[in-house]
C-alpha positions, 0 to 999 in steps of 0.5 A: 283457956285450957285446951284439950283433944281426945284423939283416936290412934289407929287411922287416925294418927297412924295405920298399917303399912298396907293402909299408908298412901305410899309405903315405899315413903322414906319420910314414914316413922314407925309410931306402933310396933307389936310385942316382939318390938317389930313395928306394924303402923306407921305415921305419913309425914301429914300425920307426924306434921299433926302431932306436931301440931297437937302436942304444940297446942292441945293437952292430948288425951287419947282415945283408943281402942287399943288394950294396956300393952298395945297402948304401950307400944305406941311410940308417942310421949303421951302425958295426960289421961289415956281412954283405953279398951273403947272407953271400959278403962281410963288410964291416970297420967302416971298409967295406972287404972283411975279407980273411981271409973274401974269401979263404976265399970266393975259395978256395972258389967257383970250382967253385960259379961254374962251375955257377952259369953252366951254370944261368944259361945255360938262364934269361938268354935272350930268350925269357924277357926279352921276358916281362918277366923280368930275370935278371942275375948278382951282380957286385961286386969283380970276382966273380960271386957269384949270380943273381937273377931279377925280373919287370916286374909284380913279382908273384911267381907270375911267378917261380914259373913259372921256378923250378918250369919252369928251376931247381928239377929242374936237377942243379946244384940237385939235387945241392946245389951251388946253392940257390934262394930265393925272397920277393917279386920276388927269385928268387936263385940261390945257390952253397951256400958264400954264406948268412948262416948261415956269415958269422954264425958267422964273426962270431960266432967272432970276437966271442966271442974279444973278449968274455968274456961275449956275448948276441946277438939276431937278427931277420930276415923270411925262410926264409934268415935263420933259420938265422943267426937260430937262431945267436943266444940270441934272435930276432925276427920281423916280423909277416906276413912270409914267415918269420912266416907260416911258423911260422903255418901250421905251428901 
């Protein structure tokens, strides 16, 4: 029986060193560093033991978040196909753009482009810049996929004020062509075609055409991967995470 796990990275596998439990643990390992090659999240020694674990028994596909050059940052010997950019590109197990998904997307998404800048248009002013807020739109292989938003204090009360003022009640929001997500300092602004749910089962699809027989885990931190989590025969979920305290507080 074949065996794969669609992993989410950030939270999931690895955080910032101010979400670590204890950041003065001399067992961390850098997993991701930034573009000037310093590192900014770390693996606990939990989490390196579950990688471990995963790359011993699981073919592993990740699921990010994450654009083309902060997934190549990831310090982790990934050999399958990668879900990028919330699921808008699947990336082959030699990290090149799959063509048949970049195709369905490109076919689909101009409409959603058009309304995502209209919504884009009312948030990236100076005003909002000049309060600390970083809105920039998501551009990788010559495509604006989404929007996101951060704030210089990193607290996400800051960007509640713009989701609940400026995002939630537009009608492009509204109307269901864009969605909204929110965790920690990252308010992302999203065409309703790019998720994780859909690039899993794509996957998915294919991985059950290749394989007779298949059993699939899945673990992720957040609202949005529960949907491609639910995908799969199991799933698992990171302790006082935004998805684990939403199961929580619903008990």
């Amino acid at each position: 029986m074949q065996r794969y796990i669609f992993l989410d990275l950030d939270d999931t596998l690895f955080q910032t060193l101010r979400k670590c439990p204890d950041a003065n643990d001399p067992r961390l390992q850098a997993r991701a560093m930034l573009a000037d090659g310093s590192a900014n999240s770390y693996a606990t020694y939990q989490q390196q033991w579950l990688w471990d674990w995963f790359a011993q028994d699981f073919k592993i596909v990740p699921v990010t978040g994450r654009d083309a050059g902060e997934f190549a940052r990831v310090q982790l010997p990934f050999a399958e196909e990668a879900i990028i950019i919330h699921g808008a590109v699947i990336l082959d197990q030699h990290g090149q753009a799959d063509p048949q998904w970049m195709a369905q997307m490109q076919a689909e998404l101009p409409d959603y482009q058009q309304k995502l800048l209209a919504v884009w248009q009312t948030i990236d002013t100076p005003a909002l810049r000049d309060q600390g807020y970083n809105p920039r739109l998501v551009n990788e292989f010559g495509i604006t996929w989404y929007g996101v938003i951060k704030h210089s204090e990193g607290k996400e009360d800051a960007l509640r004020i713009v989701l609940d003022k400026l995002i939630k009640h537009h009608p492009h929001l509204q109307d269901g062509s864009l969605y909204w997500h929110l965790n920690g300092n990252n308010l992302a602004v999203l065409p309703a075609i790019i998720n994780k749910e859909r690039a899993v089962s794509h996957l998915l699809a294919r991985y059950r055409q290749q394989h007779p027989e298949l059993f699939t885990f899945a673990a992720g931190d957040s609202h949005t991967d529960a949907p491609f989590m639910a995908l799969c025969d199991y799933a698992l979920i990171p302790k006082n995470t935004q998805l684990h305290q939403r199961l929580v507080t619903r008990q």
